[in-house]
C-alpha positions as a printed NumPy array, in Angstrom:
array([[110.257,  75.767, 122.198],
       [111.159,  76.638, 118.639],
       [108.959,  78.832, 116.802],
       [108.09 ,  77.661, 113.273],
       [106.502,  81.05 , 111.095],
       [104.452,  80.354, 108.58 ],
       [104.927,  81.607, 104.593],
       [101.549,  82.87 , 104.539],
       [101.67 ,  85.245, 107.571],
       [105.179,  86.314, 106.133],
       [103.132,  87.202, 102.809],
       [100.449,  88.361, 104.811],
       [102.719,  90.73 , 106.678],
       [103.913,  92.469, 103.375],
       [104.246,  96.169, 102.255],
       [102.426,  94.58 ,  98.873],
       [ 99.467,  93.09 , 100.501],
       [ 98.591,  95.559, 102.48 ],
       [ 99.304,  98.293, 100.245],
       [ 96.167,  96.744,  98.239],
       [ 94.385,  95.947, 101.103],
       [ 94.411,  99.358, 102.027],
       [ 93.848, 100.865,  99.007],
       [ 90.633,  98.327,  98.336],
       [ 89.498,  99.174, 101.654],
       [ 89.549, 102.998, 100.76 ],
       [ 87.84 , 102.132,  97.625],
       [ 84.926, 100.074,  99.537],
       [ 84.535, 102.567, 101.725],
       [ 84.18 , 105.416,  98.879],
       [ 81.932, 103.373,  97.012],
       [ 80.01 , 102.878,  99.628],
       [ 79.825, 106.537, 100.903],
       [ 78.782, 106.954,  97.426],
       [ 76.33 , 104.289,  97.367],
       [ 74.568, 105.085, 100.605],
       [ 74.645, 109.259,  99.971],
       [ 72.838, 108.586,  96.672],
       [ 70.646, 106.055,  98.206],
       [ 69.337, 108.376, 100.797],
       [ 68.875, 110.738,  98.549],
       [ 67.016, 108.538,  96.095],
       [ 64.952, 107.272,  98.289],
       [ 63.623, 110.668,  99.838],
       [ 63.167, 111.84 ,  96.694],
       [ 60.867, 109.243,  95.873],
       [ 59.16 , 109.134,  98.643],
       [ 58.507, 112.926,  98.808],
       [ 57.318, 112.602,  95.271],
       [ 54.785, 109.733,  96.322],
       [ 53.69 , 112.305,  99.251],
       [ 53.543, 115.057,  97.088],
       [ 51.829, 113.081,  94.265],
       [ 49.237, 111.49 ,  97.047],
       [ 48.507, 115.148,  98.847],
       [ 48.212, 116.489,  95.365],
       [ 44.836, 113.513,  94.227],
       [ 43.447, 113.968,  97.498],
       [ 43.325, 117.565,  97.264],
       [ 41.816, 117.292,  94.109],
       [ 39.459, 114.679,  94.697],
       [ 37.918, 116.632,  97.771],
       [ 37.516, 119.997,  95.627],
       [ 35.179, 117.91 ,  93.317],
       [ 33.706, 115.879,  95.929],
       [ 33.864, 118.018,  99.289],
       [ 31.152, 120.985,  97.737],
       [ 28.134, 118.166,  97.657],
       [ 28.259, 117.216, 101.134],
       [ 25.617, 118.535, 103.495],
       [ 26.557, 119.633, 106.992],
       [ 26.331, 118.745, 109.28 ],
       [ 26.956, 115.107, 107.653],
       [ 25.667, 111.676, 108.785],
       [ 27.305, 108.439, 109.199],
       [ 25.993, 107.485, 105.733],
       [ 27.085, 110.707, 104.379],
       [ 31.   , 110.453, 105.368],
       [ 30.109, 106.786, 104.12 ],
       [ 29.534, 107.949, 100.741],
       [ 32.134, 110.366, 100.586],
       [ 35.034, 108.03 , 101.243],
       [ 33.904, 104.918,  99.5  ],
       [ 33.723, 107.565,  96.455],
       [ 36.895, 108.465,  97.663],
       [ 38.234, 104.703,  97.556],
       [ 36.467, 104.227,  94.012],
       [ 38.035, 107.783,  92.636],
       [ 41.948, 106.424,  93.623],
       [ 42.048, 103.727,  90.945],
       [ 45.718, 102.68 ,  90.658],
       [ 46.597, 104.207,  93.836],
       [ 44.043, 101.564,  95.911],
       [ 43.314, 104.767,  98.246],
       [ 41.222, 103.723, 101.477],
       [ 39.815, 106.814, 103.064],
       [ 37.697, 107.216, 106.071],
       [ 36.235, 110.331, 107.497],
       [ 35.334, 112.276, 110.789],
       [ 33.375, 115.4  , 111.761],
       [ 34.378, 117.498, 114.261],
       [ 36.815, 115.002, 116.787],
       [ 34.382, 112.253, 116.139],
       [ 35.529, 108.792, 115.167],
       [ 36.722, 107.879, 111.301],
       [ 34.003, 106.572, 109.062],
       [ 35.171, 104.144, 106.542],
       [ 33.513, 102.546, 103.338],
       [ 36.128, 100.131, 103.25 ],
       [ 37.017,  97.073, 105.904],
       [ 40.252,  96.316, 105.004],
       [ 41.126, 100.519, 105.807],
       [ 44.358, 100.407, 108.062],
       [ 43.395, 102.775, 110.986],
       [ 44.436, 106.217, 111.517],
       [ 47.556, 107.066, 113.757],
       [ 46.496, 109.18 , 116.373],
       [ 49.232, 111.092, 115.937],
       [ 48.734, 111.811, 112.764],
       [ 44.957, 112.938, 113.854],
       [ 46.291, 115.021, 116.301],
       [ 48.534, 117.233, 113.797],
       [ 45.876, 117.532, 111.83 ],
       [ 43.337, 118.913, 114.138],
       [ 46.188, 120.655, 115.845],
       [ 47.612, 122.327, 113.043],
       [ 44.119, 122.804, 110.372],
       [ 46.092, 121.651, 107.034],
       [ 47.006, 118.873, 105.703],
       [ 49.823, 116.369, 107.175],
       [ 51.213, 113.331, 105.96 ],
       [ 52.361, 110.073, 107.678],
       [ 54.895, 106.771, 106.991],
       [ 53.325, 103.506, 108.72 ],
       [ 53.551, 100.035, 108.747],
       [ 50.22 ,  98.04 , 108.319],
       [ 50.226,  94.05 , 108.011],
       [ 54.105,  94.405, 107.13 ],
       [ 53.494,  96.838, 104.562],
       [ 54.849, 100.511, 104.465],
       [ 51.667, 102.624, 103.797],
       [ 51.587, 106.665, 103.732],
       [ 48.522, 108.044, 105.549],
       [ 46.541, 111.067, 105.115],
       [ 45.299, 113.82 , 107.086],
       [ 43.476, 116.723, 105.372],
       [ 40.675, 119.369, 106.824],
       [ 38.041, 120.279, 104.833],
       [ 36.97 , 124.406, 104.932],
       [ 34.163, 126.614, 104.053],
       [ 34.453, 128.575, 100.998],
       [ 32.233, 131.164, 101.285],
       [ 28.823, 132.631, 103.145],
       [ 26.453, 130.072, 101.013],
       [ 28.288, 127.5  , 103.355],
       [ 29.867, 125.78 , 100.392],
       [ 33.147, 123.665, 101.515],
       [ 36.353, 123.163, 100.297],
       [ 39.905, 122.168, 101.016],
       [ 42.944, 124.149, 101.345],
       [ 43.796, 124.419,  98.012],
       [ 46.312, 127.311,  97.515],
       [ 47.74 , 127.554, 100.923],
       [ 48.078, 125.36 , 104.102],
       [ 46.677, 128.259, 106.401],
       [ 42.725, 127.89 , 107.127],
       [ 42.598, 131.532, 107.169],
       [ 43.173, 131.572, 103.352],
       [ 40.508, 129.05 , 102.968],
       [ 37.754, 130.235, 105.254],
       [ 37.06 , 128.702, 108.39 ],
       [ 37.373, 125.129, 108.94 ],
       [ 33.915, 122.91 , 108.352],
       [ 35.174, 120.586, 111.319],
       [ 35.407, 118.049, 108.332],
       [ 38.513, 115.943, 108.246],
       [ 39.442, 113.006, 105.557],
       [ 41.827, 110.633, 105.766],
       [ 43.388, 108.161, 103.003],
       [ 45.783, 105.899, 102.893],
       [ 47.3  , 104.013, 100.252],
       [ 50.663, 100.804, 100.341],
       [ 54.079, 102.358,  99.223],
       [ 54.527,  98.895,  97.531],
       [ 55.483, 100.104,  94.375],
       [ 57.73 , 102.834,  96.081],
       [ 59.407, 100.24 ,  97.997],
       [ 59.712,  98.294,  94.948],
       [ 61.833, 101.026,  93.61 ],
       [ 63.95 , 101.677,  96.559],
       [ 64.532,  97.811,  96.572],
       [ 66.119,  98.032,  92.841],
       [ 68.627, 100.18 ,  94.141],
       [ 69.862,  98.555,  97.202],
       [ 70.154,  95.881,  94.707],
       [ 71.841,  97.974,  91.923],
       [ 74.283,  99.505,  94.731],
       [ 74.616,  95.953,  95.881],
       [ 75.728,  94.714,  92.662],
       [ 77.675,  97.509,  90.923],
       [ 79.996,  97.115,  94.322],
       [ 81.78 ,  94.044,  93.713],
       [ 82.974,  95.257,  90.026],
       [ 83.57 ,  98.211,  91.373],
       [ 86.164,  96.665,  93.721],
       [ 87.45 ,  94.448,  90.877],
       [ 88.116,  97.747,  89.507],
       [ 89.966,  99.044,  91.995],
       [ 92.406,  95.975,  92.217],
       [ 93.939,  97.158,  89.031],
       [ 94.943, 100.774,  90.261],
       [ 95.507,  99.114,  93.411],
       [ 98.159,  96.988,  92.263],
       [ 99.851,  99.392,  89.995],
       [ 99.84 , 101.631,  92.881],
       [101.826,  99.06 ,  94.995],
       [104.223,  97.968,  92.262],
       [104.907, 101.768,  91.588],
       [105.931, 102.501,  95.504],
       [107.487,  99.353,  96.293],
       [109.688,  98.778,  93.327],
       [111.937, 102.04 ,  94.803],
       [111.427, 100.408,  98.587],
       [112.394,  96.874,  96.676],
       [115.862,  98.935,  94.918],
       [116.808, 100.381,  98.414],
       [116.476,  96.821, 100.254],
       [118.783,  95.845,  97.774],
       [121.176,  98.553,  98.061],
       [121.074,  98.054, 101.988],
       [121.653,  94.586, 101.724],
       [124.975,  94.954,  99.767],
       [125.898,  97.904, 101.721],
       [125.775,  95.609, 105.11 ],
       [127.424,  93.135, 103.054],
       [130.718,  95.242, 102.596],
       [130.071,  96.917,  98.923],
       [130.09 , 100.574, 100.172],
       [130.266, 101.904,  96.746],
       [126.534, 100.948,  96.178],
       [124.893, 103.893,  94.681],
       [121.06 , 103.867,  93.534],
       [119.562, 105.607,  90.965],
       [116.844, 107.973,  92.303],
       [114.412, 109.428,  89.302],
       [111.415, 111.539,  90.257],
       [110.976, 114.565,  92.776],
       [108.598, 112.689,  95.157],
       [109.799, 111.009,  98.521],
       [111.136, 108.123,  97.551],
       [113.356, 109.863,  95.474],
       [114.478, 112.102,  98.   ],
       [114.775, 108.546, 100.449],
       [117.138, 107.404,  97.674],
       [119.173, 110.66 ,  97.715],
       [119.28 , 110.589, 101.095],
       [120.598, 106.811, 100.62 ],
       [123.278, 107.702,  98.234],
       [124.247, 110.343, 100.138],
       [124.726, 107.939, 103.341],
       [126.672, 105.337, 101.386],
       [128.902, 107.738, 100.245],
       [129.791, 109.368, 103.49 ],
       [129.924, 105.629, 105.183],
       [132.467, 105.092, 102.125],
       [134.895, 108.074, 103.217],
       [134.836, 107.177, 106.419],
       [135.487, 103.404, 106.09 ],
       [138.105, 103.746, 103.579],
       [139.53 , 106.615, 106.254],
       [139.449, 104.3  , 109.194],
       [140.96 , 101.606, 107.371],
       [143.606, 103.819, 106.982],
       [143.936, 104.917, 110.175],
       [143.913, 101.573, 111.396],
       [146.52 , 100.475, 109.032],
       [148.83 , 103.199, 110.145],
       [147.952, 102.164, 113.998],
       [149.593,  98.539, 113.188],
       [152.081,  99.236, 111.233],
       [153.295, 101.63 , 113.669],
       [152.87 ,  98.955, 116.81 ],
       [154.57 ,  96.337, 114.586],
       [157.241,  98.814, 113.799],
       [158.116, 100.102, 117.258],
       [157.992,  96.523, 118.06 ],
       [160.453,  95.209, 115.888],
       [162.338,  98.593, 116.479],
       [162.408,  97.976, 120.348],
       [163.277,  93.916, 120.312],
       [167.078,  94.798, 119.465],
       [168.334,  97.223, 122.749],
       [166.118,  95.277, 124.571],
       [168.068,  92.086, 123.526],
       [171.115,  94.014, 124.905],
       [169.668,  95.071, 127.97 ],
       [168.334,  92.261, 129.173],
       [171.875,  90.939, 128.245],
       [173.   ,  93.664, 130.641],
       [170.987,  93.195, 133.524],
       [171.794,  89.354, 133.444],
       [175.09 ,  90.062, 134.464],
       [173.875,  92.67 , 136.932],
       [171.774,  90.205, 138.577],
       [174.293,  87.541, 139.167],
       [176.373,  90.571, 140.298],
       [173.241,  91.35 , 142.707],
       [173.342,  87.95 , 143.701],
       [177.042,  87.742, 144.555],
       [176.203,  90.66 , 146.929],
       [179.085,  92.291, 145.869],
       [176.978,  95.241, 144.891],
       [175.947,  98.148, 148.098],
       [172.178,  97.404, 149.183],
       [170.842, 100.501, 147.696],
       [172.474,  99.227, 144.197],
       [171.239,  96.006, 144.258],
       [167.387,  96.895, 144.971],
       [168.293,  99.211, 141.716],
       [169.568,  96.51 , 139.405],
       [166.668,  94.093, 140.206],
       [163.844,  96.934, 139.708],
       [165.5  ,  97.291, 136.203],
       [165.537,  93.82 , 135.828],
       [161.717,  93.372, 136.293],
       [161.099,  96.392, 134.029],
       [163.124,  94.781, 131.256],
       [161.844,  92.103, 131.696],
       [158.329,  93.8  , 131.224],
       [159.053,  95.646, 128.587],
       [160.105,  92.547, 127.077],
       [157.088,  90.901, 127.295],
       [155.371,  93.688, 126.339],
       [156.931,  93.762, 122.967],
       [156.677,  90.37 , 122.493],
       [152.997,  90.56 , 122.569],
       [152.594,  93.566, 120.19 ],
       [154.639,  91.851, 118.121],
       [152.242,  88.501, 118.565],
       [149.197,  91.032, 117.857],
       [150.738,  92.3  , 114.675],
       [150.519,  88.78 , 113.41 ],
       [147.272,  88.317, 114.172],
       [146.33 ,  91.956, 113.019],
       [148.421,  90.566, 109.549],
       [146.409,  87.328, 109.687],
       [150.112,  85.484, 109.355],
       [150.049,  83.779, 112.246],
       [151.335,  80.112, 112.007],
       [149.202,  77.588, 113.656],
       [150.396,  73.676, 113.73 ],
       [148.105,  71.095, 114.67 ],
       [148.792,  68.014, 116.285],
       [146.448,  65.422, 118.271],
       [147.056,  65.433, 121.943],
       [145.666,  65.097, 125.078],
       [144.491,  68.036, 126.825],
       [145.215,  67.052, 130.167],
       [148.811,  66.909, 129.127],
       [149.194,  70.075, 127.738],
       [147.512,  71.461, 131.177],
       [150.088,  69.33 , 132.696],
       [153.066,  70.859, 131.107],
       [151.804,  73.901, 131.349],
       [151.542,  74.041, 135.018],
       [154.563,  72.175, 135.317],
       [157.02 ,  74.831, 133.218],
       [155.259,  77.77 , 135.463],
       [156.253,  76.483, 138.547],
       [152.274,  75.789, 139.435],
       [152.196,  72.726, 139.814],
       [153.445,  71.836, 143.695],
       [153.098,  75.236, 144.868],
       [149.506,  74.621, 146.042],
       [148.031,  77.505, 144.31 ],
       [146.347,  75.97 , 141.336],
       [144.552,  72.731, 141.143],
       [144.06 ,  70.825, 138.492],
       [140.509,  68.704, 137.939],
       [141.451,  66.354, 135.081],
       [139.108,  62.892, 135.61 ],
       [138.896,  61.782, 131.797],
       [140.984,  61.723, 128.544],
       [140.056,  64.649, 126.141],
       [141.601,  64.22 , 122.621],
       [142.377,  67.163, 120.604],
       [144.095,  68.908, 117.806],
       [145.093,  71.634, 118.109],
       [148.538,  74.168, 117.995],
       [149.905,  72.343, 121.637],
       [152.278,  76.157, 121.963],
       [148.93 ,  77.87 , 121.202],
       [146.838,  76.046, 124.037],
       [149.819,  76.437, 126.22 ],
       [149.959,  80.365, 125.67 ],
       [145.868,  80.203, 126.336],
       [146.329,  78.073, 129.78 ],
       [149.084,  80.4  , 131.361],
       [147.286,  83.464, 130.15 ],
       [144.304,  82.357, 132.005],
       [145.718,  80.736, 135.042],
       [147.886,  83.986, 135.472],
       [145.107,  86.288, 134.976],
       [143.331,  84.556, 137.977],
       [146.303,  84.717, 140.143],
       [146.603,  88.054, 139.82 ],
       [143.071,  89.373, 140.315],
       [141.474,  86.878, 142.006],
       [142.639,  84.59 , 145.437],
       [143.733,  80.837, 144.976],
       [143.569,  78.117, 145.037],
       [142.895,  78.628, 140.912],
       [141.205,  75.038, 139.514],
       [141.481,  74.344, 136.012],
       [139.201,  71.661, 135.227],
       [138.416,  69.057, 131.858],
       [135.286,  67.775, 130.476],
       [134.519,  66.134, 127.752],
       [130.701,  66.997, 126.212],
       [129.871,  65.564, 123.389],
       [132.124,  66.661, 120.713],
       [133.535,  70.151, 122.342],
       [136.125,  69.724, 125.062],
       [135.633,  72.177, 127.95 ],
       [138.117,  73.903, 129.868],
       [137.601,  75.764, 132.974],
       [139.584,  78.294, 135.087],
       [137.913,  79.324, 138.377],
       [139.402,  81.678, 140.97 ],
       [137.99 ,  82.545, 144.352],
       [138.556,  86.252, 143.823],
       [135.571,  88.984, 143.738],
       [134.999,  88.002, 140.443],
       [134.744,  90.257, 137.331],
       [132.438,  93.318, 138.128],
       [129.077,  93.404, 135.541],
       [130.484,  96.578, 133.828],
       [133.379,  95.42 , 132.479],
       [132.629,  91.556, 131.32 ],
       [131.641,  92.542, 127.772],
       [135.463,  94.224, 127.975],
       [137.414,  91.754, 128.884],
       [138.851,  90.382, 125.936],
       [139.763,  94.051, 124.572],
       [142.906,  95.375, 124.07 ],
       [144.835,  97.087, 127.067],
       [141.572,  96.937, 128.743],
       [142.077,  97.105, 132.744],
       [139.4  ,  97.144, 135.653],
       [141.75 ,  99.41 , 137.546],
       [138.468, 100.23 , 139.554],
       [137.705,  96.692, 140.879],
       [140.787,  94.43 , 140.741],
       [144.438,  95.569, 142.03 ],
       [146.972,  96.863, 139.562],
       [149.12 ,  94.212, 137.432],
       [152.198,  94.839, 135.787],
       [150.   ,  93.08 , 132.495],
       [150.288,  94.829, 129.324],
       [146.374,  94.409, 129.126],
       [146.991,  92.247, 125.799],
       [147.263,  88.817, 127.718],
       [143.626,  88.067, 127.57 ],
       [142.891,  89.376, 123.803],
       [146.029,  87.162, 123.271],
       [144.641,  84.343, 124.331],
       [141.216,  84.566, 122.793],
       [143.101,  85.06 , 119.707],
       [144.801,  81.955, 119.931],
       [141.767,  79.884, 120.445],
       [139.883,  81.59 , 117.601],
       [143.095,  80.458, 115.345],
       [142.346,  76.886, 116.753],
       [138.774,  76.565, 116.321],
       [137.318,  77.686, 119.83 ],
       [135.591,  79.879, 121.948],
       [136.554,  81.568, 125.55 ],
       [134.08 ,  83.537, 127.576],
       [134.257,  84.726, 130.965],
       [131.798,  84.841, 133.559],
       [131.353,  84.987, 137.506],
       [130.197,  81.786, 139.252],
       [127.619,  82.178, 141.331],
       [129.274,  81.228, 144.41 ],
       [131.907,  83.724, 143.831],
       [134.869,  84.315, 141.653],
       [135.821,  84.52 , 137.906],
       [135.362,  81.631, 135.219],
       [137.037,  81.76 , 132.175],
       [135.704,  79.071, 129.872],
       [137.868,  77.393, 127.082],
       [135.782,  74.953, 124.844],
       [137.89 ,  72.915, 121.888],
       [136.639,  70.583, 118.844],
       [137.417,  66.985, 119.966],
       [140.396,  64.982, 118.233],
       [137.408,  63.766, 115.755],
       [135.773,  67.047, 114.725],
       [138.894,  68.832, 114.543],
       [140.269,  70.309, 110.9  ],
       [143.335,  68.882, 109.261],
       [146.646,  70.46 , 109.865],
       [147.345,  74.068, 108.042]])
């Protein structure tokens, strides 16, 4: 299933995006640190002024109120007092109620929330005054609690005025008053800012998307310049230098760059040298070497008709044909350097003409001796029209077929298809196949599985010979191990029709 990605998620995906995103994110997140630490503290600072503010009435009202009750006081008495109370709040709307000594709250009013009992319990617990936050009808409210003492030995009363201890004030009367008033207003206030905070925060991000960006342009226009320089450095142009301003990272990343480019530089140009020298030197001993080998080989010709004649002693004649094969070796040997040269050189001719693969496997068989021996087999059902180099193909076809004689076990089948518009050609031995280690080798120079298959009297260049040779005629060769067994080396050609013009 192909995979189709999308531009968007490629965008999406970017250094640029979520550079901003990041940096928006931190500046949500300060604003709203910001926003919430100053709301808190907003809001308990009203609120302790309200409680402060509240405490602060009721004290006062009781110190003018508190000294003309009788005690111990009726019903109608802590009646009196807290509708006085109620009447004394004004803008505040207090509602007050009153008990005397644990006994339930009297109020004047009926719409008078009633009293937390924990907020009665701190007060009797603790003899001074205490505060409370409620809720009442869906309404925040702040309740109450304050103890009323005696002032002196007349049995006068009042509250706790200067301290919160009832020693200070005298003795407690057993008198307790409780108010109550909505935090409306309060909440009002605390509203305005969630909706201040609220709406300072999206300018306050549109803000940030200016440093934001600037921020991103400023770190990815050095990542942009290095992408660049990587690209043409992959690309071949090793003399890519950047320029690298600044003391921060990035500049030191493009240092470092620079710095890498330039040592990739030396090297390259060094192996190029080397290598250079390497094939010049194989080309030279080649060509150097072709000459007394000429003459040998002329040399052992006559030895081996001599050999032949069996006018030579035993021992002689096993001599002369040992030199023969090694001559004859060597001579192959050189040829092939000399063939690699060429390629190395890119000069190596190729001339196309349109043909019939199955004939050039044919011939090629056929000038090898393979044909009627019984060791190879060839699988050729339909015609298979190419064009291609025919002495090319040929060299590819007895490179292969050899190679499978000698390191795997006949009989060797080399088999035609036709698929689509790629001719395939197969050789497939019945050998122990090519061991998993050394597959991706193959096709290298002088490479030999010593290890796994017996020892050849190859120069190890038949193979990368013949994979040259198909590059030079438009194909491929791989090798592989069939899964029954055995090597298969896999030849696959244009057809006649898809095939370049002659060079």
């Amino acid at each position: 299933m192909r995979r189709f990605r999308l531009p968007f998620r490629s965008a999406a995906r970017g250094l640029r995006v979520r550079l901003v995103v990041a940096f928006l994110l931190a500046a949500a997140f300060g604003a709203l640190l910001t926003a919430g630490l100053t709301f808190h503290r907003a809001r308990a600072a009203i609120l302790d002024r309200a409680e402060e503010t509240a405490v602060a009435d009721l004290r006062t009202q009781l110190d003018s109120l508190a000294p003309d009750l009788t005690l111990p006081p009726t019903a109608e008495d802590l009646r009196g007092l807290t509708r006085q109370i109620d009447q004394a709040g004004g803008a505040r709307a207090w509602h007050a109620s009153a008990s005397y000594r644990g006994g339930e709250p009297v109020t004047a009013s009926p719409g008078t929330p009633p009293v937390p009992d924990e907020l009665r319990r701190a007060v009797e617990d603790s003899g001074r005054a205490v505060h409370q936050r409620t809720e009442h009808d869906g309404r925040p409210w702040l309740a109450l609690g304050m103890p009323v003492a005696y002032t002196d030995d007349s049995g006068d009363t009042g509250t706790d005025a200067d301290t919160d201890t009832s020693a200070d004030a005298g003795s407690l009367s057993g008198l307790i008053v409780y108010a109550a008033f909505p935090l409306d207003d309060d909440r009002a206030d605390i509203d305005a800012l969630v909706t201040a905070a609220e709406a300072g925060a999206v300018p306050a991000l549109a803000l940030a998307l200016v440093p934001a960006l600037f921020a991103a342009r400023s770190v990815l226009r050095p990542v942009r310049r290095l992408r660049h320089g990587a690209e043409r450095i992959a690309a071949g142009e090793l003399d890519t230098r950047l320029d690298a301003p600044g003391r921060d990272e990035l500049a030191d990343l493009t240092r470092s760059f620079n710095t890498m480019a330039e040592t990739l530089e030396r090297d390259a140009a060094e192996l190029r040298r080397l290598e250079a020298g390497a094939r010049r030197f194989a080309a030279d001993v080649a060509h150097e070497l072709r000459t007394p080998l000429a003459a040998m080989a002329a040399v052992t010709e006559v030895l081996d008709e001599d050999a032949a004649s069996g006018v030579l002693p035993a021992d002689t004649e096993d001599a002369v044909r040992l030199i023969s094969e090694e001559v004859r070796a060597l001579a192959r040997t050189v040829e092939d350097l000399m063939e690699v040269s060429r390629f190395d050189a890119k000069a190596a001719p190729v001339h196309r003409e349109d043909v019939d693969l199955r004939t050039l496997v044919t011939k090629t068989l056929q000038l090898r001796g393979w044909a009627h021996d019984g060791r190879v087999r060839a699988d050729l059902p339909e015609p298979a029209p190419v064009r291609v180099d025919p002495r090319r193909i040929d060299v590819v076809l007895g490179n292969l077929v050899a190679n499978a004689l000698h390191h795997g076990r006949p009989p060797v089948t080399v088999a035609v298809r036709v698929r689509g518009d790629r001719v395939w050609v197969t050789v497939t031995d019945r050998g122990p196949g090519i061991p998993d280690e050394a597959l991706p080798y193959v096709f290298d120079r002088f490479y030999k599985a010593d290890a796994a298959r017996p020892r050849s009297g190859g120069s190890g260049l038949g193979l990368a010979i013949a994979q040259e040779n198909a590059a030079l005629n438009d194909g491929t060769l791989t090798a592989a191990n069939h899964p029954d067994g055995g090597a298969v080396f896999t030849l696959t050609l244009p057809s006649a029709a898809s095939s370049p013009g002659t060079t």
